[in-house]
Every structure is written in structure tokens, then in C-alpha cells.
C-alpha angles and dihedrals in degrees: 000000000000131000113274101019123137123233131184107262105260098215108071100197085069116040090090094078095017111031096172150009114219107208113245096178111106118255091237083073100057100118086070106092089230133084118193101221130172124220123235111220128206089226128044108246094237137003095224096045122135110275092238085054097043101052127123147216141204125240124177083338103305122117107239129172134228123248102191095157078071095048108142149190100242117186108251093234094078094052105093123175125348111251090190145338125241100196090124087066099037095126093057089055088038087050097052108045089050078055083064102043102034097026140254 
């Protein structure tokens, strides 16, 4: 399990509005048995939101969109296999979380 890599959201009734988490914890604290992860949403949250906080991605080929204001502790144990990882991109995961925690 390796930092930004994207999983399936474990939880189904879910996956229509938010199909994956991409792991943001570094990989020097795998032994905790959480992963903060944040959920990519279909649709952007908002259409006025911040640009750090409105910016996409692309996984297997779909546009998805970054929620970062949901981003979450998940026990390590629901995230299955990786479908993708999105280190190419790391600084835009990296960028919009600090949105959230240093503002935008």
C-alpha cells in the first residue's frame, strides 16, 4: 500500500458519487492501521470552489475531482487492491489538502 495510490471505495453504496480514495499518509507510517485517504468524487463539489480545492484527475481514463475537505483516516484493511497511482500528480493532492488545512 503505497502513498498515492487509488483504491475502489469500500463502501458500494457509495462508489456512484465517490468511485476511489487515493492514499495521502506517507509510506514511512505504514505500521498504523490507518491510511488518510481522500475520495474522488464524478462531479466537483462546487462550481465556485477555490481552484486548489476544484481540480481533477484522471483514473482509468475517467475525470474525476478531488474532495480534500473529506479527506479521512480508513482503516487499511478496506482498501483492497490499488486500481492506479497518482504519483505523477502528487503535488496537486499535496496542494489541495494544504487548501484545506492552511486555507485557501
Amino acid at each position: 500500500m503505497a502513498q498515492f495510490d487509488v483504491y475502489d471505495n469500500p463502501n458500494v453504496a457509495q462508489r456512484g458519487a465517490f468511485p476511489y480514495f487515493v492514499v495521502l499518509q506517507s509510506d514511512q507510517l505504514r505500521e498504523y492501521s490507518t491510511r488518510l485517504a481522500m475520495p474522488l468524487t464524478r462531479a466537483p463539489a462546487v462550481s465556485k470552489a477555490p481552484r486548489r480545492l476544484a481540480q481533477s484527475v484522471l483514473v482509468k481514463g475517467e475525470r474525476l475531482y478531488l474532495a480534500p475537505h473529506l479527506t479521512a483516516a480508513l482503516p487499511h484493511t478496506v482498501l483492497r487492491q490499488p486500481v492506479e497511482s497518482l504519483r505523477g500528480v502528487s503535488a496537486v493532492l499535496i496542494d489541495a489538502l494544504d487548501a484545506v488545512v492552511s486555507g485557501v
